[in-house]
C-alpha positions as CSV (number, residue, x, y, z in Angstrom):
1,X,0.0,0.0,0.0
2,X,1.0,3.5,-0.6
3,X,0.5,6.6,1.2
4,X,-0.2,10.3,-0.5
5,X,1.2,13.1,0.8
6,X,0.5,16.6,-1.7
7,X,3.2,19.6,-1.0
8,X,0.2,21.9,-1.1
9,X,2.8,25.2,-1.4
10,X,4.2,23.6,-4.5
11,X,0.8,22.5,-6.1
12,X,0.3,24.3,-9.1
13,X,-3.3,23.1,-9.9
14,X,-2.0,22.0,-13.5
15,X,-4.8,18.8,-12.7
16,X,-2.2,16.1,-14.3
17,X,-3.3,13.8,-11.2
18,X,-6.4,14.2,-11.7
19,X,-6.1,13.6,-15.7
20,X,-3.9,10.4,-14.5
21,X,-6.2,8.6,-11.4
22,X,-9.4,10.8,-11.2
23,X,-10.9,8.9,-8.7
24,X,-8.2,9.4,-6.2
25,X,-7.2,12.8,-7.1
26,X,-9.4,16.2,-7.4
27,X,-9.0,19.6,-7.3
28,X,-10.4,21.7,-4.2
29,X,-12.2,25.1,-4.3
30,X,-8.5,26.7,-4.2
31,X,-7.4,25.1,-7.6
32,X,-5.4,22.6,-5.7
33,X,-4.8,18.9,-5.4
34,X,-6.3,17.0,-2.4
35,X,-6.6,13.0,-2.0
36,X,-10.2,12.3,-2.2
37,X,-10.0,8.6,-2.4
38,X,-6.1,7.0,-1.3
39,X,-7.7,3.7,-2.9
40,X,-9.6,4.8,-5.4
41,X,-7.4,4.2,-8.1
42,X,-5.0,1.4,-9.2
43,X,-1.4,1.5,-7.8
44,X,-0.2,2.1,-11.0
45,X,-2.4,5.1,-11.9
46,X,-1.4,6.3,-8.4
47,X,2.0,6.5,-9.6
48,X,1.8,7.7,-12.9
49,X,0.1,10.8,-11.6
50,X,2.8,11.1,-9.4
51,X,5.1,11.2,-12.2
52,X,3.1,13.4,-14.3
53,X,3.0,16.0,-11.6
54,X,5.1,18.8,-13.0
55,X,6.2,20.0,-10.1
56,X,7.0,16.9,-8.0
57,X,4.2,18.0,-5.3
58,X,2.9,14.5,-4.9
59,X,4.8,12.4,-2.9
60,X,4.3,8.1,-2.6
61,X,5.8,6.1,0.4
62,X,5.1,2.3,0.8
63,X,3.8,1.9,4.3
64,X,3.4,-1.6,5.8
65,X,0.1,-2.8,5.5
66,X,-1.3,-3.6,8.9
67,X,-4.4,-6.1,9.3
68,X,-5.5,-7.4,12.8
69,X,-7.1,-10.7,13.2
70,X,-10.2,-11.3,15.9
């Protein structure tokens, strides 16, 4: 699993993330990017919007997934 973190300073509301995975990524009432759905998207689309980002504002980290058993 990934987590999203958006340098909203650096956001330039160019909307390449949300061209890329538009179900995880929208842009707000200020013309920036915010994570509307983490998982809405597939990992790949995730990162390819990351990519496409022009300047770099969307950052990926793998985090451990964590699942407790009852």
């Amino acid at each position: 699993m990934i987590q999203i973190t958006i340098d909203r300073e650096a956001c330039i509301g160019a909307s390449a993330c949300v061209a890329a995975a538009g179900k995880t990524f929208a842009l707000d009432a200020e013309g920036k990017s915010t994570v509307v759905n983490a998982q809405g998207d597939s990992e790949e689309e995730i990162r390819a919007a990351a990519a496409g980002c022009p300047t770099g504002a969307i950052q990926l980290e793998e985090v451990a997934s964590s699942k407790t058993e009852k």
